[in-house]
C-alpha positions as CSV (number, residue, x, y, z in Angstrom):
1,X,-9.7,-14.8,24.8
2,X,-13.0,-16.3,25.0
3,X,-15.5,-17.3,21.5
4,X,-17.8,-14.2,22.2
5,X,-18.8,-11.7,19.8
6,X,-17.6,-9.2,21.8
7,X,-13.8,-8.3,20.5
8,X,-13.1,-5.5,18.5
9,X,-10.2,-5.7,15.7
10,X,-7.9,-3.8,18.0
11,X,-8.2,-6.4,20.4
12,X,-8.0,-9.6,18.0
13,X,-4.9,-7.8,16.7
14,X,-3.7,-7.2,19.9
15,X,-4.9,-11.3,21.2
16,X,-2.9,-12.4,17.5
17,X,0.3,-10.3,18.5
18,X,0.6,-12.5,21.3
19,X,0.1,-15.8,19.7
20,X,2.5,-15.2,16.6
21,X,4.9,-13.5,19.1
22,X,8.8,-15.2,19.4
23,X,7.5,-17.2,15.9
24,X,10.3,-15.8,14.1
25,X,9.2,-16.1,10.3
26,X,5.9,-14.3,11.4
27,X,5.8,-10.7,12.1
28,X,2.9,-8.2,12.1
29,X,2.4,-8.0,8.2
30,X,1.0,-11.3,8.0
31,X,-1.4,-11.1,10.7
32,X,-2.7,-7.6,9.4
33,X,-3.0,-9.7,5.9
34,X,-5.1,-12.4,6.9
35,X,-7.3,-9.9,8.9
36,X,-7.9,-7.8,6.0
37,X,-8.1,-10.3,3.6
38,X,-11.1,-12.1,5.6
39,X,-13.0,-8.8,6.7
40,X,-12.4,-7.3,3.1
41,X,-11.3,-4.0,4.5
42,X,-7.9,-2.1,3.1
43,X,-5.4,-1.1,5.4
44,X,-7.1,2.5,5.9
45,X,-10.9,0.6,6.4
46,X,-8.9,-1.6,9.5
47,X,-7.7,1.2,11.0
48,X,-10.8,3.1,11.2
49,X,-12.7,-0.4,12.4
50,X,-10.5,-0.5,14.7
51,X,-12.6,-0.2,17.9
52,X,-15.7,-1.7,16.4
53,X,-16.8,-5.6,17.3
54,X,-15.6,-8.4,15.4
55,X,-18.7,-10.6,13.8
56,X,-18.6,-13.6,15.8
57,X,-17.9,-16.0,12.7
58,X,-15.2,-13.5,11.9
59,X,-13.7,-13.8,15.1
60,X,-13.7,-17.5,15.3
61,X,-12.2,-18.0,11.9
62,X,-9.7,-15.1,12.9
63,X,-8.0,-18.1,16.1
64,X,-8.4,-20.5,13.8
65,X,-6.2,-18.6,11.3
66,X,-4.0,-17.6,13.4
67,X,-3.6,-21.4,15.0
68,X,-2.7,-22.2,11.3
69,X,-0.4,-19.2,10.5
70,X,1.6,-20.5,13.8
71,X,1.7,-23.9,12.2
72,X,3.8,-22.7,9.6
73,X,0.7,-22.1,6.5
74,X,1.8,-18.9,4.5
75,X,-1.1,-16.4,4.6
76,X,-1.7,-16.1,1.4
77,X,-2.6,-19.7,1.2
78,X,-4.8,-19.6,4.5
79,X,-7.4,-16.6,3.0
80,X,-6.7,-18.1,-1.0
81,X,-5.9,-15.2,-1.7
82,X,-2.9,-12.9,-2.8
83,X,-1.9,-9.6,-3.6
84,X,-0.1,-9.0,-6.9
85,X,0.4,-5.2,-9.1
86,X,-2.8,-4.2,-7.9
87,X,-4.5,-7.4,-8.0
88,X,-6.7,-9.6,-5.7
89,X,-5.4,-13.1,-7.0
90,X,-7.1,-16.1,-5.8
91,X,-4.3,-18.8,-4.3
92,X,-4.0,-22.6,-3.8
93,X,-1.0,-24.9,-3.1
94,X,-1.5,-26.2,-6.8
95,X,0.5,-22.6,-7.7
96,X,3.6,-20.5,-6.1
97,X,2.4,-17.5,-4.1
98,X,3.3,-14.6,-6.3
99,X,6.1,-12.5,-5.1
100,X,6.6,-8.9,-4.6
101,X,10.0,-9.0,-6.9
102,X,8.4,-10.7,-9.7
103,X,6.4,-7.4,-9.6
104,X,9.7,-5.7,-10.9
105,X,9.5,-8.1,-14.0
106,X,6.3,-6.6,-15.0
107,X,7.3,-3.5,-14.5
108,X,10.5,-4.1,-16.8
109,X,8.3,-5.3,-19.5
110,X,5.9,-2.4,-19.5
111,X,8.7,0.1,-19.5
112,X,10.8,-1.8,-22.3
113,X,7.4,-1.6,-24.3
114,X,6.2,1.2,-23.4
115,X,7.1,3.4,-26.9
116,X,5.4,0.6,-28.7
117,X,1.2,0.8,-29.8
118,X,-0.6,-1.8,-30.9
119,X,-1.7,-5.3,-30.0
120,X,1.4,-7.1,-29.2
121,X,1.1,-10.4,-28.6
122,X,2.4,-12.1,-25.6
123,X,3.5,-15.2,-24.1
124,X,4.1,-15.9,-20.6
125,X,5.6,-19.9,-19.8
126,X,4.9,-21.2,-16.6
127,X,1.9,-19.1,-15.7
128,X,1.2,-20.2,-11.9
129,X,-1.9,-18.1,-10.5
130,X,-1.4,-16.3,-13.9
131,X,0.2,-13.2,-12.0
132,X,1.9,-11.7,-14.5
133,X,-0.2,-12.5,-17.9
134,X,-3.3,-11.2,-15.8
135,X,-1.0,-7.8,-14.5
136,X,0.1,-7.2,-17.7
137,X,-3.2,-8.2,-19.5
138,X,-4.6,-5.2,-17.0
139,X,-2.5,-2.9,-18.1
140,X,-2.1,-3.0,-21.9
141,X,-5.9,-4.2,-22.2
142,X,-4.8,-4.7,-26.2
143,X,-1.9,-6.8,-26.0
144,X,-3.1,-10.2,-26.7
145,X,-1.6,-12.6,-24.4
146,X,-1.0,-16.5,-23.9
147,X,-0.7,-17.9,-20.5
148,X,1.0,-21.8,-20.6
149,X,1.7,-24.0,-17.4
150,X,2.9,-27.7,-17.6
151,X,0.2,-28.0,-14.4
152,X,-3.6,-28.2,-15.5
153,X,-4.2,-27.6,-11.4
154,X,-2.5,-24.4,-11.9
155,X,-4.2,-23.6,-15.2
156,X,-7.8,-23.9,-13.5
157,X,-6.4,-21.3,-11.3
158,X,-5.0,-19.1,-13.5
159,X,-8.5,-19.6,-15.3
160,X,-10.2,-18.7,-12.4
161,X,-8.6,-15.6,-11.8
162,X,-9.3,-14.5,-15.5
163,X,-12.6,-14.6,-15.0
164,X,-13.0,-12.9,-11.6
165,X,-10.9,-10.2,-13.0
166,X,-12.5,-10.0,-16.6
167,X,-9.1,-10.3,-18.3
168,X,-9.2,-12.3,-21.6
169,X,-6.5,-14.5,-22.0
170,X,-5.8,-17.7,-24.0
171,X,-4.4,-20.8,-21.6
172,X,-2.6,-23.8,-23.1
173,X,-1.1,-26.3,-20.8
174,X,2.8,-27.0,-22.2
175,X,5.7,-28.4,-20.8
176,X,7.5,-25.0,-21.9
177,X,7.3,-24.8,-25.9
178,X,5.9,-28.6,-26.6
179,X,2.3,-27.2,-27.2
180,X,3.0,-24.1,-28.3
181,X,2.9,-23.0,-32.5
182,X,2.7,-19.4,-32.7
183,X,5.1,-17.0,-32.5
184,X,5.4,-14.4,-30.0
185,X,6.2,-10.6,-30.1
186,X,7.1,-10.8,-26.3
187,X,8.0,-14.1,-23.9
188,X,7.8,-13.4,-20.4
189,X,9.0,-16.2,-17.8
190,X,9.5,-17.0,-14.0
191,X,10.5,-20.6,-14.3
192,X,11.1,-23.0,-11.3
193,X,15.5,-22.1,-10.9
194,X,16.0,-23.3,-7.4
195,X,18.8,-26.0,-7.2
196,X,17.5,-29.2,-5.0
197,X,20.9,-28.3,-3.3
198,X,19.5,-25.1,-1.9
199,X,16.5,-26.1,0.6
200,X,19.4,-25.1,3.6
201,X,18.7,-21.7,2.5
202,X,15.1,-21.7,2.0
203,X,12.1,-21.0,4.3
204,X,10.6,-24.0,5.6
205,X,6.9,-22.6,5.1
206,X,7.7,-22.6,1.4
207,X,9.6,-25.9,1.3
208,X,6.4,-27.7,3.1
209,X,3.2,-25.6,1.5
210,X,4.3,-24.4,-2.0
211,X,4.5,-26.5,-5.3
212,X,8.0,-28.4,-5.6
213,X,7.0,-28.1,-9.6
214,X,7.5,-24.5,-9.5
215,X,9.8,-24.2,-7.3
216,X,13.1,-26.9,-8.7
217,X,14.7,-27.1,-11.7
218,X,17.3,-30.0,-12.6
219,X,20.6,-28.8,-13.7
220,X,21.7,-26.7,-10.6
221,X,18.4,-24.9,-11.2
222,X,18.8,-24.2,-14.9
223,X,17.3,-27.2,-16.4
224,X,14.1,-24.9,-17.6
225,X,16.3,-21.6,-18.7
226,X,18.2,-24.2,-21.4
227,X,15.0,-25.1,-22.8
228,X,13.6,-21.8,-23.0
229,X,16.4,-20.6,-24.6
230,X,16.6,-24.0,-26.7
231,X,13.1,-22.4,-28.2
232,X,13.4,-18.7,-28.0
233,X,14.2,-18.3,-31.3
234,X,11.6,-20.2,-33.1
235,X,8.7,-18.9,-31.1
236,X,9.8,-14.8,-31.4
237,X,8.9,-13.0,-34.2
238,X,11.4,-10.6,-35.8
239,X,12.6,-8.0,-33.0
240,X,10.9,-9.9,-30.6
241,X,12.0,-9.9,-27.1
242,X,12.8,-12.4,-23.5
243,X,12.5,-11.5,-20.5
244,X,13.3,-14.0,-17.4
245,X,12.8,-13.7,-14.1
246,X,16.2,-15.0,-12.1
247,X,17.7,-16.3,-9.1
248,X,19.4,-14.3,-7.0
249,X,23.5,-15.5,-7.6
250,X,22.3,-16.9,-11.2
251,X,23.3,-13.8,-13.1
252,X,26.3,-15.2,-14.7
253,X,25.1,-18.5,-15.8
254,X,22.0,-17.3,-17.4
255,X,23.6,-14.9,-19.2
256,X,26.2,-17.6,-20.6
257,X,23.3,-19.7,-21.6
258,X,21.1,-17.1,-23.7
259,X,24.8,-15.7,-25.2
């Protein structure tokens, strides 16, 4: 395809279907991301765009996306941007690109809490992009919530993202509980718990682009569950509550070190 101004979004779609195909960790989905993500149309807007002309800046940054994308950059990290419960959360390599299962965590939260008024107060260890205190924060506008990250790099993200979104939370960085005084009705946590001995079985884009800092834990991947539990206690008020995000075949072990 030429540099003209003269493509519609079917046919840059059509032009990045080419490119990404036999790229086997790319499929369609990630293409239709960073296309709606840098014309700021939904799914439903694209579609009825379809046959309309690309702006020419679009269209140039479109290849050079795509060129990238190929390269092996998650999308996410190529528009800055991510998708997250319902929010637009802006991305850099400084934090892990929020996933669509740590949705479920959030979702476990509200529903455990659910009978429960008033302004509990929450605190969520090893905020990232601040994905879950800012999800959370959105939907229990009262709850008063405490986002903590052992990266300041992260934190200015996380920061960022509080303000574009008009959520008020408080952000200390910590190294888990070393900063942290107060005690919590609620601690929420997805903590780096991939073992070093696991990068056979990960995807490469994630080994080369995201954050080693959230991503490994010492320990066979437990090193950060110990020390969450090692201050659980002290940092719950009475009745208070944990909830941890996991890894996949971890089940057993976390369970044995919280019982």
């Amino acid at each position: 395809m030429n540099n003209s101004n003269n493509v519609t979004y079917f046919e840059a779609r059509k032009w990045a279907s080419f490119r990404v195909k036999g790229t086997s960790n790319i499929d369609m989905y990630d293409v239709d991301f960073i296309l709606r993500h840098r014309a700021h149309l939904s799914a439903t807007q694209l579609l009825i765009n379809y046959q309309h002309k690309m702006p020419n800046d679009l269209w140039q940054t479109f290849q050079e996306d795509i060129s990238q994308l190929i390269a092996g950059m998650p999308p996410q990290y190529i528009v800055g941007q991510a998708d997250f419960y319902g929010l637009t959360l802006t991305v850099s390599p400084a934090v892990l690109i929020p996933r669509v299962e740590t949705e479920e965590l959030v979702d476990w939260i509200l529903a455990e809490t659910q009978q429960e008024s008033g302004q509990l107060s929450v605190l969520d260890i090893g905020t990232g992009s601040g994905a879950i205190a800012l999800a959370l924060k959105k939907q229990r506008s009262q709850w008063q919530m405490t986002a903590s990250d052992i990266s300041n790099a992260a934190l200015q993200v996380a920061k960022s993202n509080a303000d574009q979104l008009n959520l008020k939370v408080k952000f200390i960085n910590s190294d888990v509980f070393e900063q942290i005084d107060s005690q919590f009705d609620v601690i929420v946590s997805n903590p780096p718990y991939i073992s070093h001995s696991e990068t056979n079985y990960m995807d490469q884009s994630v080994i080369h682009n995201e954050p080693d800092l959230a991503l490994y834990a010492e320990e066979n991947g437990l090193a950060i569950y110990k020390r969450i539990a090692a201050g659980a206690a002290a940092h719950l008020k009475p009745g208070g509550r944990l909830f941890v995000e996991i890894g996949f075949h971890q089940e057993s072990a976390v369970v044995a070190i919280f019982f």
